[in-house]
DRENVEX-803754 format. One record per residue (C-alpha): residue number from 1; residue in three letters; x, y, z. Coordinates in Angstrom, 1 decimal, decimal comma. Layout:
// DRENVEX-803754
<node NUM; Ala; <X; Y; Z>> ...
//
This chain:
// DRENVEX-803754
<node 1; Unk; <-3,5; 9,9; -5,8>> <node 2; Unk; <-3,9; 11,2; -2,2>> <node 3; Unk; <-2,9; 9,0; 0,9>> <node 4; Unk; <-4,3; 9,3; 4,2>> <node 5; Unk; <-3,9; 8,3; 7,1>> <node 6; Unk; <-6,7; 6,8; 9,6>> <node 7; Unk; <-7,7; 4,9; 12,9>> <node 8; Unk; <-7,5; 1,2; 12,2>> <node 9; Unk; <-7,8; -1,8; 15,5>> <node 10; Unk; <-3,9; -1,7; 14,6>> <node 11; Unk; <-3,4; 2,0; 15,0>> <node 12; Unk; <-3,2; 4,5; 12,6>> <node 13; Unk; <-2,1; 3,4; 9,4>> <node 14; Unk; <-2,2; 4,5; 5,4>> <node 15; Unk; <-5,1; 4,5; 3,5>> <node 16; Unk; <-6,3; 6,4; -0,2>> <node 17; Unk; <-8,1; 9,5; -0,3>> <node 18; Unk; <-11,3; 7,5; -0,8>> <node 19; Unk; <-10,7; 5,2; 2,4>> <node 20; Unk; <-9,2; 2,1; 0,9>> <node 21; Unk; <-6,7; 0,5; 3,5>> <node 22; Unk; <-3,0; 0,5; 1,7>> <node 23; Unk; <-0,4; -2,7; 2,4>> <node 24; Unk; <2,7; -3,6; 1,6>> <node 25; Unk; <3,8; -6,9; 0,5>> <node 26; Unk; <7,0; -8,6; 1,9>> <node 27; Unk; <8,2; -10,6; -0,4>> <node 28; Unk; <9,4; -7,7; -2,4>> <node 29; Unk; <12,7; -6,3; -1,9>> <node 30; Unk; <14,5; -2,8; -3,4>> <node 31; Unk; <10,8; -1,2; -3,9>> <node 32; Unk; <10,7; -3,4; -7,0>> <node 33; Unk; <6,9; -5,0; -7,4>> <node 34; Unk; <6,9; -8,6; -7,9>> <node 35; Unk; <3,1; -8,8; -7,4>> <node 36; Unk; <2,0; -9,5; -11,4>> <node 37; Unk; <-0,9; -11,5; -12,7>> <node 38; Unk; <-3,1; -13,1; -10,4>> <node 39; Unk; <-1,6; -11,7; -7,5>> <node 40; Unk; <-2,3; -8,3; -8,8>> <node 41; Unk; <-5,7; -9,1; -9,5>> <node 42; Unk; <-6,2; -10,0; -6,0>> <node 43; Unk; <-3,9; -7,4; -4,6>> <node 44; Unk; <-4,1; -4,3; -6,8>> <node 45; Unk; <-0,8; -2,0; -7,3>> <node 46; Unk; <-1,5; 1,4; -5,9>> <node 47; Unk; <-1,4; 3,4; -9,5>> <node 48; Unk; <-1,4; 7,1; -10,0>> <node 49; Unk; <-0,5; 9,5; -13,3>> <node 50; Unk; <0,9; 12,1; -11,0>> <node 51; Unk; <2,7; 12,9; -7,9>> <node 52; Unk; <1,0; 11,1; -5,0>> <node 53; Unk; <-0,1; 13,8; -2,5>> <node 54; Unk; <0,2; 13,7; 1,2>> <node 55; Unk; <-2,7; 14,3; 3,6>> <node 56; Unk; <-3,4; 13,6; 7,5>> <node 57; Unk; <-0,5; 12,0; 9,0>> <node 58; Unk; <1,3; 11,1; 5,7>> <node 59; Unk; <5,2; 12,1; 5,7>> <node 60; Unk; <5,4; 13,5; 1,9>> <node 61; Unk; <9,3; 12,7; 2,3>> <node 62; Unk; <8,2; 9,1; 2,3>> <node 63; Unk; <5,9; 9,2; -0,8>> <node 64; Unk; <7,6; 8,4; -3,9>> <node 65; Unk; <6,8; 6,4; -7,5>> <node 66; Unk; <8,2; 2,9; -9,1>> <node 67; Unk; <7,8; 1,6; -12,5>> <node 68; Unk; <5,9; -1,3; -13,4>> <node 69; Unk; <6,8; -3,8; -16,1>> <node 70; Unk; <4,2; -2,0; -17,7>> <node 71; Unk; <5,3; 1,3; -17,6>> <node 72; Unk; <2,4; 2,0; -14,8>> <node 73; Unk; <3,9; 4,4; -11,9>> <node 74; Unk; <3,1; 3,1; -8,3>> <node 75; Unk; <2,7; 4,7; -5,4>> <node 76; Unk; <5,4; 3,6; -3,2>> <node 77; Unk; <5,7; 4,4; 1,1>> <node 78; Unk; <9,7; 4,4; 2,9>> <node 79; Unk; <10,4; 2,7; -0,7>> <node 80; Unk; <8,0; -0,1; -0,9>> <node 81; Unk; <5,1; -0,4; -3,4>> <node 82; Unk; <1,7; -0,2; -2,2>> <node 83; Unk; <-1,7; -2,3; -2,5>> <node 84; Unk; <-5,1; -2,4; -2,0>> <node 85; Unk; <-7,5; -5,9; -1,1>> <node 86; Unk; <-9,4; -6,2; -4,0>> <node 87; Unk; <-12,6; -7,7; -2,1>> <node 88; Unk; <-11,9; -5,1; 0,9>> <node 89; Unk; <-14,6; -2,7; 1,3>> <node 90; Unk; <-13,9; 1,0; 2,0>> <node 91; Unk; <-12,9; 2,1; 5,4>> <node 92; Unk; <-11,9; -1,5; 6,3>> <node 93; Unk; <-8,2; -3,1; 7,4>> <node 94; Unk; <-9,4; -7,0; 7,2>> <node 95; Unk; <-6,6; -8,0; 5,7>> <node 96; Unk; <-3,3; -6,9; 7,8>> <node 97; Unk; <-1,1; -10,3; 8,6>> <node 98; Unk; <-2,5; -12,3; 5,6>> <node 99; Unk; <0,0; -14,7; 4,3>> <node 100; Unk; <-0,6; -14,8; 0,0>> <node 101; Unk; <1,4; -15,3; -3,2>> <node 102; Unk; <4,5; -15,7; -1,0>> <node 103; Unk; <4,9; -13,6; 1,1>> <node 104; Unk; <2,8; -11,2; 3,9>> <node 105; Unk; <0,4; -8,6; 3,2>> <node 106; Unk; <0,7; -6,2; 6,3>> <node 107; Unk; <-1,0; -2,8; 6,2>> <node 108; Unk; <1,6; 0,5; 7,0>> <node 109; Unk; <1,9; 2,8; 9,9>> <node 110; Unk; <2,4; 6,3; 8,9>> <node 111; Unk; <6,4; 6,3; 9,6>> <node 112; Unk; <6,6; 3,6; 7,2>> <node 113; Unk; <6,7; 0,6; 9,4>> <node 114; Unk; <4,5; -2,8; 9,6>> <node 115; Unk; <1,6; -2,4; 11,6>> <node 116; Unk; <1,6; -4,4; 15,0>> <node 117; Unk; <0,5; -8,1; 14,0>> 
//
């Protein structure tokens, strides 16, 4: 899994190698995922088999993995798991500030933080 990062109308901020916006969910806590079932049918978890690989922008230091109940490894940023919008098209941050399952969905600057609401 490679992440990027790329202009967005809230700055630069993290998306996958194929230009899919990442976010963050802030309901979760500890870099556990609490984003299961319909929320992660909505909100897809950030999968890889491997080491996630830094490109553009992307601190590697800040890269790192969690476990799913399902064994699945997710790509995590600064420690917290990683989305995608599943009706998002490519190259897009529409959904940055959206308030879902609980909590907010808020796309990721490169150092890690929130992007500017």
């Amino acid at each position: 899994m490679v992440i990027t990062v790329a202009a967005s109308r809230y700055g630069p901020v993290l998306f996958d190698g194929s230009g899919q916006a990442i976010y963050t969910f802030d309901a979760e806590h500890g870099g556990t995922p609490a984003c299961y079932g319909d929320c992660a049918i909505a909100w897809p978890p950030v999968l890889t088999t491997g080491r996630p690989v830094a490109r553009a922008g992307v601190d590697p230091r800040l890269l790192g993995l969690t476990a799913r109940r399902d064994g699945a490894s997710q790509v995590t940023y600064r420690g917290r798991p990683l989305y995608y919008y599943a009706r998002e098209g490519k190259h897009l941050v529409l959904c940055h500030n959206v308030r879902e399952f609980g909590g907010l969905w808020l796309a990721i600057t490169q150092d890690g933080a929130d992007a500017p609401h």
